[in-house]
N, C-alpha and C positions, 0 to 999 in steps of 0.2 A: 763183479768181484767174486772171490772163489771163497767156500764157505769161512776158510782160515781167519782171510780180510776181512769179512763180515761180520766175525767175532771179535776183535779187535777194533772195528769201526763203532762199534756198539758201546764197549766198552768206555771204549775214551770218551764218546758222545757222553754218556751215563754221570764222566767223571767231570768232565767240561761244565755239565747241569748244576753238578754238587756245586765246583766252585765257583761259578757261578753264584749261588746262592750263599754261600759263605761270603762273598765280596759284596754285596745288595744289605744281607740281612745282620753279618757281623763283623763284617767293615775288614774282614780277613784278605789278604790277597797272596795267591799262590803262585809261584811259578809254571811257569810250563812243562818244566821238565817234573815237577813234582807231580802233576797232574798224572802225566806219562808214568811213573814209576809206579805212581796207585792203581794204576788200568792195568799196568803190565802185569803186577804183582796181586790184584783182582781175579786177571783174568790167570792166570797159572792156581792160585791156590783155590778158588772156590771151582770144582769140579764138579756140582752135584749136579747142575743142567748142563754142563759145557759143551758148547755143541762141537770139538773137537777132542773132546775124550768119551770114552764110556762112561755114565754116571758112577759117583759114588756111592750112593745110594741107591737101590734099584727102584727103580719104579714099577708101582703096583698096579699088577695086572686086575683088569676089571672083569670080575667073574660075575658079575651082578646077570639074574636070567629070571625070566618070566616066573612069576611064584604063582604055583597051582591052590584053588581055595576048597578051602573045609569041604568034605562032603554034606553032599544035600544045598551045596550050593551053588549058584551061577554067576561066575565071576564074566561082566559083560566090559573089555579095553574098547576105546574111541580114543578119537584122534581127528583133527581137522584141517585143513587148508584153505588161505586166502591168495587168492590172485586176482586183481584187478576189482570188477564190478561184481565177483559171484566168488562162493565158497562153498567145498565140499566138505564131508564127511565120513566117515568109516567106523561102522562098530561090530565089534565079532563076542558071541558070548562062548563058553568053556565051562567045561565042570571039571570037577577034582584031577581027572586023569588029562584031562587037555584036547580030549573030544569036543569038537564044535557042534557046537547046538544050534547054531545059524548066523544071522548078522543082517547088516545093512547099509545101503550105500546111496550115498544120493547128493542137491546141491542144493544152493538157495542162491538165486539170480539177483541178487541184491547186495550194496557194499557195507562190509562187515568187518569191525576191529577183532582183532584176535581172539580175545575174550568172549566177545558174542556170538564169534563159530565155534569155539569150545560148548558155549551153553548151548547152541543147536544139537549140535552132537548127544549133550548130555541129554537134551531133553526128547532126541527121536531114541535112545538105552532104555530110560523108561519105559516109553510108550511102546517100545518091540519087547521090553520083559514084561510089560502087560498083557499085550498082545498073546503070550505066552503061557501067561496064568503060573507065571514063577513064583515061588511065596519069599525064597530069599537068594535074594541079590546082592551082588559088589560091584560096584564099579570103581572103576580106575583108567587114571589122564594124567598126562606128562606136564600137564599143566596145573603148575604149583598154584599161579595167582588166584584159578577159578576152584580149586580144592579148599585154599584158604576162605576167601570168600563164603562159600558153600557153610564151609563150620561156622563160620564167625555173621551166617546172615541175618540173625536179629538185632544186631547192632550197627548193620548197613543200611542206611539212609538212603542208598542212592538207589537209581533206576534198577540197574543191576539185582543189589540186594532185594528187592522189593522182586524183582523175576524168579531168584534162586527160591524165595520164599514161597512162590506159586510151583515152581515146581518141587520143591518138599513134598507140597500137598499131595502130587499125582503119588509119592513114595507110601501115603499112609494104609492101606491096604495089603501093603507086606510085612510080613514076621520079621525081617531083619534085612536091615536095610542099612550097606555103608560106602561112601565114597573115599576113594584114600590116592593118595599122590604116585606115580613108579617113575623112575628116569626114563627118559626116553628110551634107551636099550631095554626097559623091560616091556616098551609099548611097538613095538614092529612089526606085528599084525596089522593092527590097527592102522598104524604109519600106512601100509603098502597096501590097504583097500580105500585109503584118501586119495593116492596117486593114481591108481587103479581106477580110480570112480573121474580123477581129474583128466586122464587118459581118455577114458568114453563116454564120459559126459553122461552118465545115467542113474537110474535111480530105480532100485531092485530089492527085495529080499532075497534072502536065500537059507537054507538050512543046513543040512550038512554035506551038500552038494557046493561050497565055496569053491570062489575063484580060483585056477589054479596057481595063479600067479603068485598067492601065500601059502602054497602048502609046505614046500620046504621050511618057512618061517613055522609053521605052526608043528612040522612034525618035530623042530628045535626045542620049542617052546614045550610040546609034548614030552620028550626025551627027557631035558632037564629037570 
């Protein structure tokens, strides 16, 4: 079907639903052609997604871009990937002006739910801003569930909660110290040294000598 009929197929289906459910739930029964005149008259007046006009309301552009942190600090993005029996990882640390201070790529040969290669991630950020002798740190992950978690770990009961709370521990030798949530678009560094690492299968440091395959991304991220 050509997008027109598409939109119209849709429509009527949406409206067939309703009455549908007005005949089930309030004993109402519709004709056909009324049905039809609701679709038709649906699909002409509400324009605002209509996939055969320009909206009526414009839709808002996402300017949403990597936010550079406080000076004197080192904002460290991760990000991780599952496929199959192993999951990688990716972290790049930054300072105020968006200069890379290094990172880290690597995997774990073992099957892992989402959440558990987030915490890998988060706990090799640590251990390389240790490594580093940084006194304060950010981090930030696209991943809302494991941020949430994270704040709320003394009231987690569960395995999980009980890991975030061991690695708080490694955090308490820094001046400041916080984790905070960014959409995915402000995490694509990170994204593309997970891909990167899932591409060659390896496991590296690096300082400001990074992969080339994110510098476009990071001179963006820089820019903004």
């Amino acid at each position: 079907m050509d997008i027109k009929a598409v939109s119209h197929f849709i429509t009527v289906l949406w409206n067939v639903w309703n009455s549908r459910n007005n005949s089930i739930f309030r004993g109402v029964e519709e004709d056909a052609k009324v049905i039809w005149d609701q679709a038709a008259s649906l699909s002409k007046d509400f324009r605002i997604f209509n996939l055969l006009e320009d909206p009526v309301l414009p839709r808002k552009t996402d300017n949403k871009a990597w936010k550079k942190p406080n000076q004197d600090t080192i904002k460290i993005n991760f990000d991780s990937t599952v496929y199959g029996m192993s999951a990688w990882y990716g972290l790049v640390a930054r300072d105020a002006d968006g200069f890379v201070h290094g990172g880290r790529v690597g995997f774990v040969n073992k099957e892992l739910h989402t959440e558990w290669a987030e915490l890998q991630a988060m706990e090799e950020s640590i251990y390389f801003a240790r490594s580093k002798n940084w006194n304060s740190v950010e981090l930030e992950s696209d991943c809302a569930s494991l941020v949430n978690w994270f704040n709320c770990r003394q009231e987690d009961l569960t395995m999980l909660g009980h890991r975030l709370r061991e690695i708080q521990k490694l955090t308490n030798y820094l001046s400041h110290f916080s984790f905070n949530w960014a959409p995915r678009c402000c995490n694509k560094v990170a994204n593309a040294l997970c891909s990167w690492a899932k591409t060659n299968n390896c496991k590296m440091d690096f300082n400001m000598d990074y992969p080339l395959e994110i510098h476009e991304l990071v001179l963006i991220d820089a820019i903004n």
